[in-house]
matplotlib code that plots the C-alpha trace (Angstrom):
import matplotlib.pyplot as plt

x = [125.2, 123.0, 123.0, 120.1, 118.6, 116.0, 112.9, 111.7, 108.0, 106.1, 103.4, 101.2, 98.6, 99.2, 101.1, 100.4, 100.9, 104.2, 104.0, 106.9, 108.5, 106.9, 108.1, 108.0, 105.0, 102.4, 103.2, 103.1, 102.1, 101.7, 100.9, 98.8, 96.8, 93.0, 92.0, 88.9, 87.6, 86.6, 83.2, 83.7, 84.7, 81.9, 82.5, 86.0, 84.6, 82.3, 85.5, 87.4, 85.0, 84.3, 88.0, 89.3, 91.4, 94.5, 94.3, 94.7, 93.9, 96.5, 95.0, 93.0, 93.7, 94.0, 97.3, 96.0, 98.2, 97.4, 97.5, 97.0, 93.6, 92.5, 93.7, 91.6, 89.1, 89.0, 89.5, 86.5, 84.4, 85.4, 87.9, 91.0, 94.2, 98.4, 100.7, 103.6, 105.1, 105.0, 107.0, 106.8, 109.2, 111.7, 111.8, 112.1, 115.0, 116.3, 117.4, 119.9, 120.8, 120.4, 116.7, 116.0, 117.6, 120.9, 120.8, 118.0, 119.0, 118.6, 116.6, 120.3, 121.2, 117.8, 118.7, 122.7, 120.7, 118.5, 121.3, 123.3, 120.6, 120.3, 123.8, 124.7, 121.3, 120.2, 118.9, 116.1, 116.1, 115.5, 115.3, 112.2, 111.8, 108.3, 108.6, 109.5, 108.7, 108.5, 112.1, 113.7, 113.6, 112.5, 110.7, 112.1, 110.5, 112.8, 110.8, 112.3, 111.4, 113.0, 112.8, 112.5, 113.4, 110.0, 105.9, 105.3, 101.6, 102.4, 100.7, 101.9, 101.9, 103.0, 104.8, 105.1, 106.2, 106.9, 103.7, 103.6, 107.6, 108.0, 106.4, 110.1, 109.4, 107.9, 110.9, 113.3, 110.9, 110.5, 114.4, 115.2, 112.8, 113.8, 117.4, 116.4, 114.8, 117.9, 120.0, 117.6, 117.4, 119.2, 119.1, 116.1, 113.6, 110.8, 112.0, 113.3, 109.8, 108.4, 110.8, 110.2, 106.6, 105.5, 106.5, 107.3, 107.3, 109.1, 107.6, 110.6, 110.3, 107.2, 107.7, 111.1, 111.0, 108.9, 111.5, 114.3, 112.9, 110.7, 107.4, 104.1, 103.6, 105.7, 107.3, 104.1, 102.8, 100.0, 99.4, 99.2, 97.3, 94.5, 95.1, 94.0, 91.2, 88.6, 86.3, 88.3, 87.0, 89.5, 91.5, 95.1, 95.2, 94.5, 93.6, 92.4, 92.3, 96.0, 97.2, 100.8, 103.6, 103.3, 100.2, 99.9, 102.9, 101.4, 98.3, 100.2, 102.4, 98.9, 97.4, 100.0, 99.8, 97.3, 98.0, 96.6, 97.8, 99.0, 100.4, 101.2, 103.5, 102.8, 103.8, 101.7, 99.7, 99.5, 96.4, 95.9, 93.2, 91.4, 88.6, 86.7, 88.2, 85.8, 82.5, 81.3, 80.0, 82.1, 82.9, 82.1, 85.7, 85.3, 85.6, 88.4, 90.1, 89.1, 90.6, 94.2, 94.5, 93.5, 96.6, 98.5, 98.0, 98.8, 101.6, 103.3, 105.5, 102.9, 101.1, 97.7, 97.9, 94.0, 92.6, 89.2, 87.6, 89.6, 86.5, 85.2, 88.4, 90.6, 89.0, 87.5, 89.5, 88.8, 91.6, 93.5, 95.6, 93.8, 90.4, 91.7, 93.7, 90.8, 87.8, 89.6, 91.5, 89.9, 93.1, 93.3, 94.5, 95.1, 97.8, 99.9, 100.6, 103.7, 104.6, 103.0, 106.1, 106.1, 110.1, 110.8, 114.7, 116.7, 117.7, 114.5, 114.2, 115.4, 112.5, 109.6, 111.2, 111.2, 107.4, 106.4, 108.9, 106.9, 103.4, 105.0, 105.8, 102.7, 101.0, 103.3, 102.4, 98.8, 98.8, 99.1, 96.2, 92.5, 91.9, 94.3, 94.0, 94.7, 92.3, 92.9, 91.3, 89.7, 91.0, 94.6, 95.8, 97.0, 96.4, 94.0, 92.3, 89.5, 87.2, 86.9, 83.6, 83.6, 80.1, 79.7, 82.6, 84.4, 85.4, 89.1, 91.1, 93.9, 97.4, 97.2, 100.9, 100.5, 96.5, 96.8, 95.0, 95.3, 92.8, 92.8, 89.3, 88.1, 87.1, 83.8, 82.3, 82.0, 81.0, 83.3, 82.4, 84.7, 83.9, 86.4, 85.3, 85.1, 84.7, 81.9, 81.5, 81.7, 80.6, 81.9, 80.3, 80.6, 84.7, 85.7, 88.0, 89.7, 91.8, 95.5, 95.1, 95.1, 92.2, 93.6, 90.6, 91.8, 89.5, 89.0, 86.8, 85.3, 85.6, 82.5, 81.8, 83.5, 81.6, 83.5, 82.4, 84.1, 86.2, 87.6, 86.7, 89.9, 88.4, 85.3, 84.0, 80.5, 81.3, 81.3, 80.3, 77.0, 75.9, 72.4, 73.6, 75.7, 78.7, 78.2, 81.2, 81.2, 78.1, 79.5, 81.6, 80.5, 77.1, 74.5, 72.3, 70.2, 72.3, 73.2, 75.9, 74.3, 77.4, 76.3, 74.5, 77.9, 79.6, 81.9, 83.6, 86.4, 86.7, 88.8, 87.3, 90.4, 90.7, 91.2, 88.3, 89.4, 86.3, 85.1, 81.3, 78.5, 78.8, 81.6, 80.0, 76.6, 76.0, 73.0, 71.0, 69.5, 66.2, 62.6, 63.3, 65.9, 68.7, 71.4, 75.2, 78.2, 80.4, 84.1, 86.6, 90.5, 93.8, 95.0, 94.0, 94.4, 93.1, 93.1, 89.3, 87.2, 83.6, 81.0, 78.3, 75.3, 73.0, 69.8, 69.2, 70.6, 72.4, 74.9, 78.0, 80.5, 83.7, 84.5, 83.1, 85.9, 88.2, 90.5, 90.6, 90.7, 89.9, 90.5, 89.0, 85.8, 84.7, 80.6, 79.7, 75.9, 74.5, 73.9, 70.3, 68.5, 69.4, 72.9, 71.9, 69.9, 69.7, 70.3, 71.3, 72.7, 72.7, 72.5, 74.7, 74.8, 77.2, 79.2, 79.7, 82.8, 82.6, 86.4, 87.3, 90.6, 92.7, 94.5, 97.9, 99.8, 99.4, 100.8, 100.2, 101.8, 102.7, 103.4, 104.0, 106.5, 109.4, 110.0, 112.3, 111.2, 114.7, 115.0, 110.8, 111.2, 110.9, 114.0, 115.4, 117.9, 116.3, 116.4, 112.9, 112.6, 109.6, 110.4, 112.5, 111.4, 113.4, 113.6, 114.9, 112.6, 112.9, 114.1, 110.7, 110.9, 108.2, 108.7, 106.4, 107.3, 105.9, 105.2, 103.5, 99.6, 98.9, 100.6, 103.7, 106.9, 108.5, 111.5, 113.3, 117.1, 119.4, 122.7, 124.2, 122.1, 122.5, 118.8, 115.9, 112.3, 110.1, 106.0, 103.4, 100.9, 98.5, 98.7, 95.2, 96.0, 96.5, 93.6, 93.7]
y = [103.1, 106.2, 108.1, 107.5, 110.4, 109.7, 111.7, 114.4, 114.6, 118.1, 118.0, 120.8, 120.0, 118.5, 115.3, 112.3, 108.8, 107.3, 103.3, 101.5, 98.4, 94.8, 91.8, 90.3, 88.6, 88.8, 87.2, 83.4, 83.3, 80.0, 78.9, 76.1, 73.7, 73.6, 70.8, 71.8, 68.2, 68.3, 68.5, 71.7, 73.5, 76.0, 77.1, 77.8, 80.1, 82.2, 82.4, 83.8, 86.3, 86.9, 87.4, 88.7, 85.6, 85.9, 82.7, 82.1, 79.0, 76.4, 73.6, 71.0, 73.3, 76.8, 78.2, 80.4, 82.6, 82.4, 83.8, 81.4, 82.7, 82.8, 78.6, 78.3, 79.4, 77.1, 74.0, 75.0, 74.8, 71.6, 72.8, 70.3, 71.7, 71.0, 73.4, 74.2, 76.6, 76.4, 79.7, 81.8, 84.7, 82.3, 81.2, 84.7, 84.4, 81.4, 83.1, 85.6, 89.0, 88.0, 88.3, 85.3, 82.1, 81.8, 82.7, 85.1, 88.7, 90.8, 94.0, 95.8, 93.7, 94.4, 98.5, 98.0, 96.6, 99.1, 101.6, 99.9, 99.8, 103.4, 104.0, 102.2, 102.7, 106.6, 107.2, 105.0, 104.0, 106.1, 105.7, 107.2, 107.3, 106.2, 107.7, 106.0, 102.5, 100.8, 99.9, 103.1, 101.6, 103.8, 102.9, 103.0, 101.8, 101.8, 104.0, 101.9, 103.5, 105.9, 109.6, 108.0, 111.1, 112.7, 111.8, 110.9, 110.1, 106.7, 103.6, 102.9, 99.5, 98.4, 95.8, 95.3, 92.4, 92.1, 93.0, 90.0, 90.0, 86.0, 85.7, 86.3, 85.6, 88.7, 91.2, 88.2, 88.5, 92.3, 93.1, 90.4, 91.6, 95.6, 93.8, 92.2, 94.8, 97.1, 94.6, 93.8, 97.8, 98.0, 94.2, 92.4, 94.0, 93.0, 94.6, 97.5, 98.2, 97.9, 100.5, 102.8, 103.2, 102.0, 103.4, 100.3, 101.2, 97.9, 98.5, 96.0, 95.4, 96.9, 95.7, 95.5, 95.1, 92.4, 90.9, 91.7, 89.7, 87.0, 87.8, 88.9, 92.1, 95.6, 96.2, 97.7, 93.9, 95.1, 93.1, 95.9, 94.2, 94.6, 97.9, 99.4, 102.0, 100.5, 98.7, 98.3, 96.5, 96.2, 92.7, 92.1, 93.7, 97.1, 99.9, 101.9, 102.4, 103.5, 103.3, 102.3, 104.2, 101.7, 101.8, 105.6, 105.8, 102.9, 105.2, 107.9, 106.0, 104.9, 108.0, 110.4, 108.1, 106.9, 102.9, 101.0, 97.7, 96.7, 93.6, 92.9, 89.3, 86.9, 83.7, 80.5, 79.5, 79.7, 81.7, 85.0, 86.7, 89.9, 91.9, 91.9, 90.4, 91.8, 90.9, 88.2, 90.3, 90.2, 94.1, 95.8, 94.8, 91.0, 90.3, 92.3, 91.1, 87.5, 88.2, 89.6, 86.9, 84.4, 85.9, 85.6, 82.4, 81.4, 83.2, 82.4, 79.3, 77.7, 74.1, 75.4, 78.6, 79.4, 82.3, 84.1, 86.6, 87.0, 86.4, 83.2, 81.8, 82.4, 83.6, 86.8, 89.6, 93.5, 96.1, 94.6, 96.5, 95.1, 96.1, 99.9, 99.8, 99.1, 100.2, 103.6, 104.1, 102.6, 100.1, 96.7, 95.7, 91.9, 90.0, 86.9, 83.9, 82.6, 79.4, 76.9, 77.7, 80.9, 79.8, 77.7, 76.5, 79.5, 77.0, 77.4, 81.4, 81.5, 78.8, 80.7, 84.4, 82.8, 81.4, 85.1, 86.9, 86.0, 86.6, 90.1, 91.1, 90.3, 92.7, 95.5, 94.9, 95.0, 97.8, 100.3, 98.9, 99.8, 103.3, 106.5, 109.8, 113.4, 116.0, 119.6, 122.9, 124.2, 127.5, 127.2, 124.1, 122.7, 119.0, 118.7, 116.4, 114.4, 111.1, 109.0, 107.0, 104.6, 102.7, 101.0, 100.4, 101.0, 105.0, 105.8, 109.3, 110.7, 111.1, 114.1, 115.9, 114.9, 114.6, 111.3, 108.0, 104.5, 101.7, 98.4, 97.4, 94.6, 94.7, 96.2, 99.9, 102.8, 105.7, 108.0, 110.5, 113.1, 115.2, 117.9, 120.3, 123.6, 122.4, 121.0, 117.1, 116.1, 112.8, 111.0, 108.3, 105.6, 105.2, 101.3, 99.6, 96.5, 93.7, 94.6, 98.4, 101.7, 104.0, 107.6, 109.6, 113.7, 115.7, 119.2, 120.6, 124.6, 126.5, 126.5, 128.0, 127.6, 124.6, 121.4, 117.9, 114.8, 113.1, 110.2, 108.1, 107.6, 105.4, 103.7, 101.6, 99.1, 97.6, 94.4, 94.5, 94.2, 92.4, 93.2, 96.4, 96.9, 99.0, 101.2, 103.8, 105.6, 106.9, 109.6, 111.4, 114.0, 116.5, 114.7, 112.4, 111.0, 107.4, 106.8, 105.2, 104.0, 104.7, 101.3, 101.8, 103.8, 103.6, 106.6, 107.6, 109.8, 112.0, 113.8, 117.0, 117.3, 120.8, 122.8, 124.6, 128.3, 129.3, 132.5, 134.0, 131.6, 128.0, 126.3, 122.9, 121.1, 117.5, 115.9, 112.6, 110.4, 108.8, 109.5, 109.3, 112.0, 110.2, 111.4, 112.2, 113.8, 116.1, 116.6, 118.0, 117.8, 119.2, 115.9, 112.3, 111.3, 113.9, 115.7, 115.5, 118.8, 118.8, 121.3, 119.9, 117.1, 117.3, 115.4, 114.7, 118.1, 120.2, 123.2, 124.0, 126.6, 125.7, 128.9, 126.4, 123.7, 126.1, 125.5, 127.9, 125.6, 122.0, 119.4, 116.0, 115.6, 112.4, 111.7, 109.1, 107.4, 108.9, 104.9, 104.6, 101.7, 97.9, 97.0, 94.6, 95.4, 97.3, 101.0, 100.9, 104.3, 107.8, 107.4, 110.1, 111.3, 113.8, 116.4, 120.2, 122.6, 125.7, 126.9, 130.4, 131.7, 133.3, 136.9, 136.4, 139.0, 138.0, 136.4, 134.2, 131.7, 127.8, 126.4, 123.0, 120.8, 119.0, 115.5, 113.1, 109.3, 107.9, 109.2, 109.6, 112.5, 116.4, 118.2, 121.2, 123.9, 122.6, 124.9, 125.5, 127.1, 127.9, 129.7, 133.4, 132.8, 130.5, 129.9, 127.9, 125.5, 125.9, 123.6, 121.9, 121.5, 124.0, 126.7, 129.6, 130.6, 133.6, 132.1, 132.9, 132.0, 129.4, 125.6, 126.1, 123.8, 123.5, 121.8, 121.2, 120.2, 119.4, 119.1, 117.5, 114.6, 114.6, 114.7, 116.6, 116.5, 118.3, 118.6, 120.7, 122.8, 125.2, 128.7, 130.4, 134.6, 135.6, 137.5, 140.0]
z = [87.0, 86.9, 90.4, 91.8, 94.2, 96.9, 96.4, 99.0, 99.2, 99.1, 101.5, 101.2, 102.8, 106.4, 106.9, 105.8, 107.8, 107.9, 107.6, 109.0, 107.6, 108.9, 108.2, 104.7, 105.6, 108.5, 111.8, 111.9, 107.9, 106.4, 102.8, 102.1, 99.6, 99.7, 97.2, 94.9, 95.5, 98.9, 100.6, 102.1, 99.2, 99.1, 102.7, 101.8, 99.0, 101.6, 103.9, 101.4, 100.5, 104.3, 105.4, 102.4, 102.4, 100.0, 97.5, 94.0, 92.6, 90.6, 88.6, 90.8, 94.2, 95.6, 96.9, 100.0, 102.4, 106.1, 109.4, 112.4, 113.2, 109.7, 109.1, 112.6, 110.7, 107.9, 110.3, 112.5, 108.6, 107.7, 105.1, 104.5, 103.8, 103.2, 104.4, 101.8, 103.8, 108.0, 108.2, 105.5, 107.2, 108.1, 104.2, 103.3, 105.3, 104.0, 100.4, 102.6, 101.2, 98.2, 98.0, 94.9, 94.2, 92.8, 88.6, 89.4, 89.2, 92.4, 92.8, 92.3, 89.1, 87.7, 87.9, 86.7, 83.3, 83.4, 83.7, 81.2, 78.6, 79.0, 78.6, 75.5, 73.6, 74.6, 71.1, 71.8, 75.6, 78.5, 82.0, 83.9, 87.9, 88.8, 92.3, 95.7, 97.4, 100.4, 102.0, 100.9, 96.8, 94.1, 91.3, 87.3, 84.0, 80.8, 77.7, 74.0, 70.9, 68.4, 69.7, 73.3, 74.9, 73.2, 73.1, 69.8, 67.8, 68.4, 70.2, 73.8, 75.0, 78.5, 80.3, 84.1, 86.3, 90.1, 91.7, 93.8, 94.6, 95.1, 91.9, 90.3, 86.6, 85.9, 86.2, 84.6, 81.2, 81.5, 81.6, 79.2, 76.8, 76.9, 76.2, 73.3, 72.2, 72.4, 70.9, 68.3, 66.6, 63.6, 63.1, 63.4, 60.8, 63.0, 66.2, 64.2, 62.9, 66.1, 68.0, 65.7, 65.6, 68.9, 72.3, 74.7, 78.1, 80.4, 84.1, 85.0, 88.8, 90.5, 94.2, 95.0, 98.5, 97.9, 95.4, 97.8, 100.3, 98.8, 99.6, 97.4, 100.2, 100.2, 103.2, 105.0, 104.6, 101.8, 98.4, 96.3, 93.4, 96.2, 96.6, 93.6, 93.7, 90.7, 93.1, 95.9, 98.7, 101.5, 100.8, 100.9, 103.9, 101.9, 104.4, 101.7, 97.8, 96.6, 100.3, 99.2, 97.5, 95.4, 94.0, 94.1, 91.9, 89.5, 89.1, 88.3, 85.5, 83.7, 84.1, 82.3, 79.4, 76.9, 76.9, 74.5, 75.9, 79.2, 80.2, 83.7, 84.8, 87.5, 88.5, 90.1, 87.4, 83.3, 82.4, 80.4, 82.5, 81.5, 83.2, 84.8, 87.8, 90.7, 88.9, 86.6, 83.7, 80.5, 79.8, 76.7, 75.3, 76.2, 72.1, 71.9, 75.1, 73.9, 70.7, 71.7, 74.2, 71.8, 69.4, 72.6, 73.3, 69.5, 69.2, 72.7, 72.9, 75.0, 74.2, 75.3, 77.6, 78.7, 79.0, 80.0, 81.9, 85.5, 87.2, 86.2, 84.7, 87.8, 90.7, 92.3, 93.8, 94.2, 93.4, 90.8, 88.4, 85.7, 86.6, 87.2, 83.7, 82.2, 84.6, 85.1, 81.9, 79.0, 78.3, 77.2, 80.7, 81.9, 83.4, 82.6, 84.7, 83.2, 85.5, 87.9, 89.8, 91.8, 92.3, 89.2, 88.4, 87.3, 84.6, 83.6, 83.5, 79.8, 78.6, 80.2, 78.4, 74.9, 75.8, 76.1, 73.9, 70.6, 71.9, 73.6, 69.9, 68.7, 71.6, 70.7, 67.1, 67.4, 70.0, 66.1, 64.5, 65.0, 64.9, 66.2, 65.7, 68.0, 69.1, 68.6, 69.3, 66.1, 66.5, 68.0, 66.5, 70.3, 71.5, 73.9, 76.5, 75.6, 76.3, 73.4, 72.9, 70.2, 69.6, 73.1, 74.3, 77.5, 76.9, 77.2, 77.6, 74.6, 75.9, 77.9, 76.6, 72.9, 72.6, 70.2, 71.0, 69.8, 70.5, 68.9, 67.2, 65.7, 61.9, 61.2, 61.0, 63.8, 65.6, 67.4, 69.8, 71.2, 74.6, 76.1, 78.6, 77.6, 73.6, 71.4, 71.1, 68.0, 66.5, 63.8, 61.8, 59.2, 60.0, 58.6, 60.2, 58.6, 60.1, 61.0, 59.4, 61.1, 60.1, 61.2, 62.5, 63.6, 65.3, 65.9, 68.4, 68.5, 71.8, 73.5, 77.0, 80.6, 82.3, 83.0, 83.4, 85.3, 82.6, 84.6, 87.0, 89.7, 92.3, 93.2, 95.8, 96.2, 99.5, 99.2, 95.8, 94.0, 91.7, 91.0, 89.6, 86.2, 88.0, 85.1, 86.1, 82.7, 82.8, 85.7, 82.8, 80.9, 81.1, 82.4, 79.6, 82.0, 82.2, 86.2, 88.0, 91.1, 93.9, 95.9, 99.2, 101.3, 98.4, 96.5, 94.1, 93.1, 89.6, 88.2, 86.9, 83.9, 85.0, 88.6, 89.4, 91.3, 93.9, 93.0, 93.3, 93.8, 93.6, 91.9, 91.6, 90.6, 91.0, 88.6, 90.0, 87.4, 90.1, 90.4, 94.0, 95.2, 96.9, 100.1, 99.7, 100.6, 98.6, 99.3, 97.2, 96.7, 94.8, 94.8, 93.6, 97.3, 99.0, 101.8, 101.2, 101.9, 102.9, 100.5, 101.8, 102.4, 100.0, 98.5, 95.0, 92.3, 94.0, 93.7, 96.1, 96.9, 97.5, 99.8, 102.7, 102.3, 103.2, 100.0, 97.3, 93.6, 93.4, 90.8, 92.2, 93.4, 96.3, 96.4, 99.1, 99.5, 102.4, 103.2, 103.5, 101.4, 101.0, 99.1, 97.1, 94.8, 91.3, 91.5, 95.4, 96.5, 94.9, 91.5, 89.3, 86.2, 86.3, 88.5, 86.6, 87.3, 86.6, 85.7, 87.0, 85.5, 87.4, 87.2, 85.7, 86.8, 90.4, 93.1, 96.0, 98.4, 99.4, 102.3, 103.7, 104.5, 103.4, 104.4, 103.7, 102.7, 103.8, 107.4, 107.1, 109.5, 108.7, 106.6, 108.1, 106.5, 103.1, 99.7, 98.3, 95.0, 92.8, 90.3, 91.0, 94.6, 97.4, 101.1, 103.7, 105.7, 109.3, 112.3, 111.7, 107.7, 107.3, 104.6, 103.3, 99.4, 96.5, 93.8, 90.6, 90.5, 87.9, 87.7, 89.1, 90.0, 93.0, 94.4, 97.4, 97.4, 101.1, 99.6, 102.1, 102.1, 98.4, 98.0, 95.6, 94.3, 92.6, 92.6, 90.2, 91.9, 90.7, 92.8, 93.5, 94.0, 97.8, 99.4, 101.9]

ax = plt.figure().add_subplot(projection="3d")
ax.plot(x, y, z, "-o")
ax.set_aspect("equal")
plt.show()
């Protein structure tokens, strides 16, 4: 087994909120039956929507989770209901230190197989930390493909299980199938093929508190497929969008890639459901979604699993990973019910891995054809970041290390557009595209000026949705084109700017409305995806901003919130945007400047002292209160922190702005 080191956070910028472990679910939580045929049966859908209820539904009724005030709730409406579960802690309970039910592997099994696989198969499996959990757990996903140690030009295709940790076939098919696949190299043609020209990624257990201790929550008592930040509104008991270790470090995982395909297992029903989930408007992918599942389906060992958009084939829930996969990234992003059992017979945990194992093959297989391709600077040669637009689909990003992307297209003919900041978009037409082919497509871009456009959209919010608008989130990347995304009436969103942006003289930023009528908003601005959040300014309709008033020297992500005037539901409601311009200021290089902050530890959750930080030449001991003040080098620098006698280390990246005097 691999030593496995507990990570110590950098903060740099205050401290953030420590959440403490409650039990593995809320107080007094029961789970119950509501029967679809029932005369009450709409007011049970307004609840839900009203109290953020957590339900799912199964067949001819809907499995919901509930507090005592909350199944009050339902009896003062009428609503009928059987409880399955009159104490859902004390059935937590009930599987002992274990976690699962004999014949299921354990949160602690599932990382010896990991470790194992690593081990005995290095050439073409590596083990990745993702980051830290709740209940002191890290976070791994195994990386299976030839070169695995490296980013090659080749399609990425995930698979995750365990969001929901008493939905405990997920993890059982995600480590079964990066053993097969393991076993398979060298032997099976098929696999063989597939290993070396895909690059599999196995997300294997993705709440293991929750798995540890039998309950769909991590141990701060969030369901973190609510938690999401694509049109996050607030359920699961979700304080925030990306709240939870968790999620944060989920974000992060899709985010440094470029997946084409991402699969992500549950348990409690059999349906393939694909965005969107918040909203009932199919996407701009819906025939291409339609026809992967459709393949999936086909190709599973299923009689006849359904499928269909998340929305109207399941049911409606904000912040799921599906919708930010896709929403955010521009992936082919649904997830998998696999059983009508949450719990089935571990006798039956090998049946329900050779269901999938096929129709996982097929997703990896499929994941190479369409169209692929890497963008370059036309003068250096280097890889470099880009949104990809193809006809009107959703728009996706390249990796960001290798600057290839992949994305699976139907048969037929296309446009491909191209747009990096600081480059000229290019366009390319008439590219064919024929039925399980790869049409390779390079691009090179020319230099071309110093302004910077949003390139991805990180988090949004419409409270409480709506649906007399078209959500249209895309149309806030890139230079304004006089296309809007109408924020929702005190609504926001967060971009990433693909770049940081260094204050210097004037303003650093110009946001661009897309209204007759000039509309209220807030500007804030932030070095990380999750703030701290600084305040440039209030503003009405166009307007420009220095960031010297926020306090912060460079930026990289941008928050605009609606001002909140106007009604919510309606078409266009809030500040409508078209885009949000940096301009990029590039530092001196031979400089210097300075980082503070402080170093905490997730295990003990209290401050470090006596710690070694390091950045670079430079090092320094944090004081009695963990705080330390380092040199460092301007530009993106790393910096660690080590405390060998707790036998822990960690690492961040942070860009250095010179020091003033």
């Amino acid at each position: 087994m691999t030593k496995r080191l507990l990570l110590l956070f950098l903060i740099f910028q205050g401290l953030t909120t420590i959440l403490f472990a409650q039990p593995a679910w809320r107080p007094d939580e029961i789970q119950v039956r509501v029967p679809v045929d029932q005369p009450a049966i709409v007011e049970f859908g307004i609840l839900v929507s009203n109290l953020k209820l957590n339900t799912e539904p199964v067949g001819d009724f809907f499995r919901c989770y509930l507090t005592p005030s909350e199944a009050t709730a339902l009896q003062e409406s009428g609503i009928v209901f059987e409880t399955e579960i009159a104490d859902l802690n004390a059935w937590s309970a009930s599987f002992g230190p274990r976690g699962v039910p004999s014949g299921y592997y354990t949160v602690d099994e599932l990382n010896d197989i990991a470790d194992s696989l690593a081990a005995n198969f290095p050439d073409i499996c590596t083990l990745h930390s993702l980051g830290a959990a709740t209940g002191f757990n890290q976070l791994f996903a195994l990386k299976i493909s030839d070169n695995s140690a490296i980013d090659e030009n080749e399609a990425e295709v995930m698979f995750d299980g365990g969001i929901h940790g008493d939905e405990i076939g997920g993890p059982e098919n995600m480590i079964r199938f990066a053993r097969d696949l393991c076993l398979g190299y060298d032997t099976e043609p098929e696999i063989t093929d597939l290993v070396n020209n895909r690059e599999i990624w196995i997300y294997y257990c993705v709440n293991p508190y929750g798995r540890d201790n039998m309950t769909r929550y991590n141990a701060n008592g969030v369901d973190i497929n609510r938690d999401g930040g694509y049109m996050w509104n607030g359920e699961g008991n979700s304080p925030a969008a990306f709240s939870q270790p968790e999620t944060k470090a989920y974000r992060n995982f899709l985010t440094d890639h470029q997946f084409a395909i991402h699969c992500s297992y549950h348990s409690g029903t059999e349906f393939i459901s694909f965005p969107w989930s918040y909203r009932e408007e199919p996407t701009p992918d819906h025939a291409i979604h339609d026809f992967l599942a459709s393949l999936y389906a086909s190709s599973s060992g299923y009689d006849d699993i359904p499928y269909g958009q998340g929305f109207t084939g399941m049911y409606a829930i904000n912040g799921s990973t599906k919708d930010f996969g896709y929403g955010a990234l521009g992936s082919i992003s649904w997830s998998v019910e696999i059983s009508a059992s949450k719990q089935p017979p571990a006798s039956q945990v090998g049946s329900y891995y050779l269901k999938n194992k096929p129709a996982m093959l097929s997703m990896v297989e499929y994941a190479g054809y369409g169209i692929a391709g890497i963008v370059t600077d036309s003068v250096t040669g280097e890889a470099i970041p880009a949104t990809i637009f193809i006809n009107g689909l959703w728009p996706f990003s390249n990796d960001p290390e290798g600057g290839d992307f992949h994305k699976f297209l139907l048969p037929g003919n296309y446009e491909v557009k191209v747009v990096s900041n600081g480059y000229e978009t290019r366009v390319v037409s008439g590219i064919t595209v024929s039925s399980m082919l790869l049409t390779e497509v390079n691009i090179a871009l020319p230099p071309a000026g110093n302004s910077h456009f949003a390139c991805r959209m990180i988090a949004c919010q419409i409270p409480n949705n709506n649906y007399n608008d078209e959500g249209n989130t895309p149309a806030a990347i890139g230079p304004p084109d006089q296309v809007r995304y109408s924020l929702g009436r005190m609504g926001y969103a967060i971009l990433d700017m693909g770049d940081t942006i260094h204050n210097a003289e004037g303003n650093e930023f110009i946001v661009y409305e897309n209204d007759a009528t000039p509309e209220g908003y807030q500007l804030l601005a932030g070095q990380t995806m999750d703030g701290p959040w600084y305040l440039l300014g209030n503003a009405v309709g166009n307007s420009e901003f220095d960031l010297s008033v926020s306090g912060i020297t460079y930026a990289r992500y941008i928050k605009i919130k609606d001002d909140g005037d106007g009604q919510s539901q309606v078409a266009d409601a809030g500040f409508d945007l078209d885009a949000v311009e940096g301009i990029v200021y590039v530092p001196p290089v031979d400089s210097t400047g300075f980082i503070s902050g402080i170093v905490n530890s997730i295990e003990l959750q209290s401050p470090v002292p006596g710690a070694t930080v390091t950045c670079g030449n430079y090092s320094t001991i944090t004081d009695e209160y963990g705080y330390y003040l380092i040199e460092a080098d301007t530009g993106s620098v790393e910096i660690c922190a080590e405390n060998q006698q707790m036998y822990m280390v960690g690492c961040d990246t942070v860009v250095v702005a010179p020091a003033t005097l």
